[in-house]
N, C-alpha and C positions, 0 to 999 in steps of 0.2 A: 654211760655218757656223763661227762661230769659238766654241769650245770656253776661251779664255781666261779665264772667271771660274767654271771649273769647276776650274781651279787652288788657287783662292783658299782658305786653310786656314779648317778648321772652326771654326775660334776666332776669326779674326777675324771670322767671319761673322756669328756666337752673338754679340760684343761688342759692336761695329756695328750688326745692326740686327734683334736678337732681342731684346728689352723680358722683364726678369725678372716676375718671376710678384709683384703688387702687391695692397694690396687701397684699395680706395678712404678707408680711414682712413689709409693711408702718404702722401694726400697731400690731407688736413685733413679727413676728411669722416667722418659717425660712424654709415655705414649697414653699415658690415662687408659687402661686397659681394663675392666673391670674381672676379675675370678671372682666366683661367687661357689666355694666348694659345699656339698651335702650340708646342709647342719648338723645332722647326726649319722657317725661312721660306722661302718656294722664291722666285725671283730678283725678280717679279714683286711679292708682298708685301713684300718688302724693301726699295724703292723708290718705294711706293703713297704714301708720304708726300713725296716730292719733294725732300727732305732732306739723306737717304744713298743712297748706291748701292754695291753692290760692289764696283766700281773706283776709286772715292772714294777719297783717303787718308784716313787713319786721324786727324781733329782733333777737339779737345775742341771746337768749336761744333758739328763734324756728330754727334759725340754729345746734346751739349744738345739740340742743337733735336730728333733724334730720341725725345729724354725729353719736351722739353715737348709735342710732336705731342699723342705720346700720352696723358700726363696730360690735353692737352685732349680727346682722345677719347675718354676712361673719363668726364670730366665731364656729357658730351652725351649715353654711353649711357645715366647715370643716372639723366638728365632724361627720354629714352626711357621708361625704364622705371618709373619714379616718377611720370611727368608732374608734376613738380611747377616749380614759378615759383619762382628764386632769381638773385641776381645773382654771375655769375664777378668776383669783385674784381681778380684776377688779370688776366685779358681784359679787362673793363672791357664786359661782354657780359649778357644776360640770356637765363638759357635757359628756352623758356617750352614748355613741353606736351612733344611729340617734335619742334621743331621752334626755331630762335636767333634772338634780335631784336639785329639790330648796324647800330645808326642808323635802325631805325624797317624795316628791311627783315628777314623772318622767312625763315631759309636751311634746309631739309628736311634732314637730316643721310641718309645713304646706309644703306638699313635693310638690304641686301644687306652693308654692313660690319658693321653690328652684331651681324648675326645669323653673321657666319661667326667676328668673336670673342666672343658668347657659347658658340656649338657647340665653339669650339675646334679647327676641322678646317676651315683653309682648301683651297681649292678648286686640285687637285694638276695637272700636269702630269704623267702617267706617264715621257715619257722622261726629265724632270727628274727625279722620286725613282729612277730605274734608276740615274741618275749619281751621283746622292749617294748610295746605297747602296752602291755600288763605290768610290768614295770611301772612303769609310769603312771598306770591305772594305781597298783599298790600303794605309788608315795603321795598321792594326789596331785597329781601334775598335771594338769586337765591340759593346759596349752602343747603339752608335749604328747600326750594321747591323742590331743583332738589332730596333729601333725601325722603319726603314725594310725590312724582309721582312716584319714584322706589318701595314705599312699598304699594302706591296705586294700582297700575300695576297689584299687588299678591292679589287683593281685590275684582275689579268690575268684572262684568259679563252680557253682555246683556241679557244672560238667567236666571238670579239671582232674588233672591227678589229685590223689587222696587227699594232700596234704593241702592241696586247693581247697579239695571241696570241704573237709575239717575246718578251714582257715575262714570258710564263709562263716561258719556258725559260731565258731568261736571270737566273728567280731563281731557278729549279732548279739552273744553274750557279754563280752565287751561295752559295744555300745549301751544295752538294755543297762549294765552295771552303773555305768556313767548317769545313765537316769531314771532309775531306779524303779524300772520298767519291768525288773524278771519276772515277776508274777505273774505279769499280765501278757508278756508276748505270744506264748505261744498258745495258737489257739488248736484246737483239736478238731478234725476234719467228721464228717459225718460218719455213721456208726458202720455202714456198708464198705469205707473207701478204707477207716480204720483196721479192722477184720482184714480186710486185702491186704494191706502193708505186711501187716502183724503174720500172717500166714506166708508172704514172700518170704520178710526175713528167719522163717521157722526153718521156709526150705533151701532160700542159698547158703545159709550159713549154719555151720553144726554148733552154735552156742547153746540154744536150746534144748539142741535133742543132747548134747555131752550132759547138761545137767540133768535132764530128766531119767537119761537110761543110767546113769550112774546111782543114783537116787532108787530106783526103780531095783536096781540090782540086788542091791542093801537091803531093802523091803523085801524082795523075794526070796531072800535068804535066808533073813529072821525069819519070815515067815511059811516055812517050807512045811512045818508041821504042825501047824493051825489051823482049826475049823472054821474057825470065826475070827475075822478080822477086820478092824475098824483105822480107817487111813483119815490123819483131820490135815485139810491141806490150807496152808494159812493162804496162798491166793491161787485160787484155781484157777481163773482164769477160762478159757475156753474147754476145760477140763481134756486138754491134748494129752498131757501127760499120764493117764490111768487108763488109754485105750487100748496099748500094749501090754502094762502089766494082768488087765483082765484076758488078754488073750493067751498071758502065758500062764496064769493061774487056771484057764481053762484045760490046757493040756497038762495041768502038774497029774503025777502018776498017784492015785487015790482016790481023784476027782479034786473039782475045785471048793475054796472054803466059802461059807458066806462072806458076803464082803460088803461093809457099809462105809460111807465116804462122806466126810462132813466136808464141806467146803465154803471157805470163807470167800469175800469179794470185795472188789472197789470201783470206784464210780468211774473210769475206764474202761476197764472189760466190760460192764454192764453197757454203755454204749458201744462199744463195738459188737458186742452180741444181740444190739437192739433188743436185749430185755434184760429179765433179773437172771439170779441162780436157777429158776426153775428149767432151763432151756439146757443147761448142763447136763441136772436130774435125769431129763426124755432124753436128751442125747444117750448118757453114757446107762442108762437103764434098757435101750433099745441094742444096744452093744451087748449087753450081758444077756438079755434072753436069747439073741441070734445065738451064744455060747453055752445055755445053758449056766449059764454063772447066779448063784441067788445072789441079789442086788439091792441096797437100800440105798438113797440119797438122801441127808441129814443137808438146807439150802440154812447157812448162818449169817443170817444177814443183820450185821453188825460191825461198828468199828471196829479194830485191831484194837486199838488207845481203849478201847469201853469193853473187851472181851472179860467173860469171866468164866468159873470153870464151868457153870449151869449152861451153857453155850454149846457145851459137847456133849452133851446127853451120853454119859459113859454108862455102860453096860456091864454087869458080871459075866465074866466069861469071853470078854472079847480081847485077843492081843492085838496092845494099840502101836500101830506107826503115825509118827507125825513129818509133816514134809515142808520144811522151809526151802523153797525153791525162788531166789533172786525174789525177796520180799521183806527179810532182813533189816536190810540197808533203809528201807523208807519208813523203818519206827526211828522216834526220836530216841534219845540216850541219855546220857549224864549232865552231856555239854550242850542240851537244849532245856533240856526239863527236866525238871527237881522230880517228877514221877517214875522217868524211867524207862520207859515201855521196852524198850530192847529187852532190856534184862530181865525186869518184871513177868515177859511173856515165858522167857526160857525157863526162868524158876515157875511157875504155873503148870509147864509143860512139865516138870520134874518130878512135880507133885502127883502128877497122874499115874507114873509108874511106867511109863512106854518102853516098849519091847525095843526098839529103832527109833533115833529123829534122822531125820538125812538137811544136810546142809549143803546147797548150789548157792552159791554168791560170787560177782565181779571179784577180781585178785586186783584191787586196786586200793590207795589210800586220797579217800577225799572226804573223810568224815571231820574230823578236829583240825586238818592242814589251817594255817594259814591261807588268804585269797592267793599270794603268790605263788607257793610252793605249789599248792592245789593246782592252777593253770598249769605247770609245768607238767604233773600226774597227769588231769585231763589229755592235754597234749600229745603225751607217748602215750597212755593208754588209748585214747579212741582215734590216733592218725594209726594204727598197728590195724585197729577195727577196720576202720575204711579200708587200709589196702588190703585186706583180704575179701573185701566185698566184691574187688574187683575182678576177681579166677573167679568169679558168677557171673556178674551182669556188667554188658560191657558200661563204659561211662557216661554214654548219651542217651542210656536205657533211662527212659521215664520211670519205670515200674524202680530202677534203684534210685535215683532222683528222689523219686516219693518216700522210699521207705528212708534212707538217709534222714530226709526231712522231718518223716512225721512218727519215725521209732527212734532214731538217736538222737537229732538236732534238740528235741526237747529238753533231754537230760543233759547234754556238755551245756546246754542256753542255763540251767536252773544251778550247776555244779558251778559256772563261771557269775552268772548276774546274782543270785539267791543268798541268803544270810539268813540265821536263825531257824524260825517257821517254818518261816516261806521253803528252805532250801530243804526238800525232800531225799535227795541222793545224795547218800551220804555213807560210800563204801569202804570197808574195811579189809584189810589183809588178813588172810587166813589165819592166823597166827596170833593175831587178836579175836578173832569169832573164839581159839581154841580157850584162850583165857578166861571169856564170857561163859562157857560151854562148862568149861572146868571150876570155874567159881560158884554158877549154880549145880553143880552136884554131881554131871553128867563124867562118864569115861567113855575112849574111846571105843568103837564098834569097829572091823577090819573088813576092809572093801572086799568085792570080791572080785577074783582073779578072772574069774570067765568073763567079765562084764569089759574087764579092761580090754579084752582080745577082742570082742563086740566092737567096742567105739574105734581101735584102731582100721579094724574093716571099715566103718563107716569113713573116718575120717578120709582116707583113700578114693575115697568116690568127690574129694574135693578138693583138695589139693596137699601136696607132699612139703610144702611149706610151713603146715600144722602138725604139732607134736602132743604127747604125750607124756608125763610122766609122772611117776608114782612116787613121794617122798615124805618122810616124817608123816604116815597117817592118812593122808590127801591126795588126791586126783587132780590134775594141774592139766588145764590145757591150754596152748600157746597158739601164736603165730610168730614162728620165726623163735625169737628170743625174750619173747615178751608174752609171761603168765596172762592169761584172758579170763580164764574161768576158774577156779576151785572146786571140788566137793569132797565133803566128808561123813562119816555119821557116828552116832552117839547113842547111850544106852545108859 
């Protein structure tokens, strides 16, 4: 989709093919009639007259004839609404009733135009006013923002189609930006209602389980003929992701190898688990004995930004995997801080000597963008999300209501109002992870094949609108036309 005339500055837009506000005596006639057209034209009415277009250059005929258009439109709506019989001297026309005599043939004038500029509120485009709002957000145009959030207002819907319900939170983002709010809006629900969301969105949508079992694959592969293996997971999280790989390390042919699990955390999971790491530990330690599996949990609690290698308590004799799973994106980089941590952590990891890293991250660019550019990525990347939410749960489901709300609205809210610091998500295109990856030391590891034939099974149990596919290296999963997820890995 090309985005090139969302470039295009507000002024010339307004100049070109926004018609000031006239009254029908400004152009000979003495019924004092007031037209009060849109203030601002969205791409489509800009062009209704065949005239002007956006991309047009900018010539004194494509202005005239845009004036006389319209002068002849205000003349016909008169006739509309007067009915009255007069002859255009001008045109050389006669307009008779609501309808033109030009050579003895009578032409209906379009009562659907009339009626949209008598009302004043031509007929919007939601994702077009998102963009001009942001727009306008970008050049600091606050009076022209504060216009397009008032008619936004009358538009979204968190019960809405997607592009509704995306359209709420991206003016909440909006808004917050305008006042410099992001930090502070969104607040986080208690630790039990958290835990629920985070667990719906696990099971209607296969983003998760794509990254984990792809990740999981990798690992099982490296590690097919190892005793002893130590997995360090930079955010565990609910430790979801290592209750399959122990069940299939349980059936491998030989017996299973020991296995210890460092796992890192952040103060989200930790309330949504209503405690610390240790609640991982029992969990996935109760998993392994029902299997037979020997089991160690290494609880690392500690920043990412303040890890160091004594953190990992590394062992002789153990092959190490490491597992960056959608955790990536929330170290700072180059373009926030003089430290680094992105990169700093991957060369760290390098240094250890790991058997496998596996890398799950968003296929998106909103790290270094530009605010503008960035809304646009936001935009198509999570309106793609939401409508795939929807082959789950219907739209006036609460339970997707909530998760919408309190697992994605956060991040479009922090990606859209955020700068600096503050703006935690900050994702990259696979293509750039490879460079990072490649710079510190690493080459690539080759997915495995069985694993793809897995997720396509899975996939199927959700909808046939989601794809697959395999390129340059990488596991790519979509909705529709639009990459959603990545993964890769490394050695």
């Amino acid at each position: 989709m090309s985005n090139a005339w969302y470039y295009q500055s507000m002024q010339e837009f307004d100049f070109i093919c926004k018609p000031q506000f006239q009254t029908l005596d400004s152009i000979g006639y003495g019924n004092n009639l007031l037209i009060k057209p849109e203030p601002y034209s969205t791409l489509d009415s800009s062009s209704a007259s065949g005239s002007c277009t956006i991309d047009s250059p900018v010539t004194e005929s494509c202005v005239t004839d845009d004036l006389n258009d319209f002068k002849k439109r205000l003349r016909q709506l008169e006739s509309v609404m007067l009915s009255d019989l007069y002859e255009d001297t001008e045109y050389g026309k006669l307009l008779v009733g609501n309808g033109i005599v030009d050579n003895g043939i009578v032409d209906l004038p379009d009562i659907e135009i009339w009626k949209e500029m008598v009302e004043g509120v031509p007929k919007r485009d939601l994702k077009e006013v998102l963009i001009a709002c942001a727009n306008a957000v970008s050049n600091n145009d606050s009076a022209t923002a504060q216009f397009y959030i008032s008619e936004l207002q009358q538009m979204v819907s968190v019960a809405g189609e997607p592009i509704q319900r995306l359209g709420a939170y991206m003016l909440e983002g909006l808004v917050a930006r305008l006042s410099s709010s992001g930090s502070s809006i969104c607040k986080e629900p208690a630790s039990d209602e958290l835990l629920s969301y985070t667990n719906t969105l696990y099971e209607v949508c296969p983003y998760f389980k794509f990254g984990y079992m792809s990740a999981n694959g990798a690992i099982a592969e490296a590690m097919k003929d190892e005793s002893r293996v130590h997995i360090i997971d930079f955010q565990i999280g609910q430790g979801s992701q290592w209750v399959p790989l122990i069940q299939a390390f349980a059936a491998r042919r030989g017996g299973p190898p020991h296995i210890r699990i460092t796992g890192f955390d952040d103060s989200t999971s930790a309330r949504a688990r209503g405690g610390g790491l240790n609640i991982v530990g029992q969990r996935l330690g109760k998993l392994a004995r029902a299997y037979n599996v020997p089991f160690e949990f290494n609880a690392a609690s500690v920043s990412v930004s303040e890890v160091g290698i004594q953190h990992f308590r590394l062992r002789p004799g153990e092959a190490l995997a490491v597992n960056f799973a959608f955790v990536l994106h929330h170290m700072a980089d180059e373009s926030v801080s003089t430290e680094n941590h992105r990169d700093r952590i991957l060369r760290l990891v390098k240094s250890m000597k790991p058997k496998v890293v596996t890398l799950v991250e968003q296929e998106s660019n909103t790290n270094t963008a530009a605010f503008y550019p960035r809304f646009l990525e936001a935009l198509d990347y999570y309106n793609a999300m939401f409508e795939s939410m929807d082959v789950s749960l219907p739209r006036d489901h609460k339970k997707r209501i909530n998760v919408e709300q309190h697992c994605l609205a956060k991040d479009v809210v922090n990606i859209i109002a955020c700068e600096g610091n503050e703006r935690v998500e900050r994702h990259e295109l696979i293509g750039k992870w490879k460079l990072r990856f490649m710079m510190a030391g690493f080459t690539p590891y080759p997915l495995s094949s069985l694993v793809n034939g897995t997720i396509k099974t899975l996939l199927k149990k959700y909808s046939d609108r989601y794809r697959l596919e395999e390129r340059d290296g990488a596991l790519y999963l979509g909705w529709m036309n639009r990459d959603l997820v990545a993964s890769c890995a490394w050695k």
